[in-house]
N, C-alpha and C positions, 0 to 999 in steps of 0.2 A: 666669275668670268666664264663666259663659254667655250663650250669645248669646239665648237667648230670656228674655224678660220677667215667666213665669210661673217660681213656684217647684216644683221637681220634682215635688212631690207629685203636684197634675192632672197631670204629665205623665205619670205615672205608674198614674192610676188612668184616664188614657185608654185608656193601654195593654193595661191590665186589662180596660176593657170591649169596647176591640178583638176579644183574646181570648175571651171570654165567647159575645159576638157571632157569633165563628171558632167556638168548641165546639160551639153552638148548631145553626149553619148543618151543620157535620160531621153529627151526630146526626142532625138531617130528612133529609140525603143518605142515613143508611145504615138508615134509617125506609124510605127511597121507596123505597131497592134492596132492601131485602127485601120490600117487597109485589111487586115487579115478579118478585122472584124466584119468590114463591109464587103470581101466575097465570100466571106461564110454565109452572111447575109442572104445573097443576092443566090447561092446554093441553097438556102435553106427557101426561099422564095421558088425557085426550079423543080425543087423535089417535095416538100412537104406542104400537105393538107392546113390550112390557115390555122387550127385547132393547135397542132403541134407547134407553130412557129410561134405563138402567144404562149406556151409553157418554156419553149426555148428560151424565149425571150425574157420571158420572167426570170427564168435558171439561171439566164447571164449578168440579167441587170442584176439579182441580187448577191451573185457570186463577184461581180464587181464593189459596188458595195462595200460589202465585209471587207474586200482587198484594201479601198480607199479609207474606210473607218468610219465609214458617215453614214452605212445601212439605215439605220433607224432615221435620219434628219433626210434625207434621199425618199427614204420611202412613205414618210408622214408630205414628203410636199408635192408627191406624184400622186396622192390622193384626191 
């Protein structure tokens, strides 16, 4: 028998909006990271010689990458 007092259901649709809540929060983070990404961008476009911006670029894409897990299938299809 369970120890808690409510029937699973609520506990379960707590659960559910935990999650929701979690999804929610995920999405605005990766909202925020791509604006951040596109005025660094557009700084790095302002300030630096075409040379450096295509090693940044590289630096990023493949620092993204490793973060996502997919470096290697990422980088064989941008060949």
């Amino acid at each position: 028998m369970p120890s808690s007092s409510l029937p699973p259901g609520p506990e379960v649709s707590f659960t559910l909006l935990q999650e929701e809540q979690h999804q929610r929060e995920l999405s605005l983070l990766r909202k925020r990271l791509e604006e951040l990404e596109t005025r660094q961008r557009k700084q790095l476009e302002d300030l630096g010689p075409p040379r450096e911006r295509v090693m940044l670029d590289a630096h990023r894409d493949s620092a993204r990458n490793n973060s996502t897990g997919e470096g290697e299938v990422q980088s064989e299809d941008s060949k």
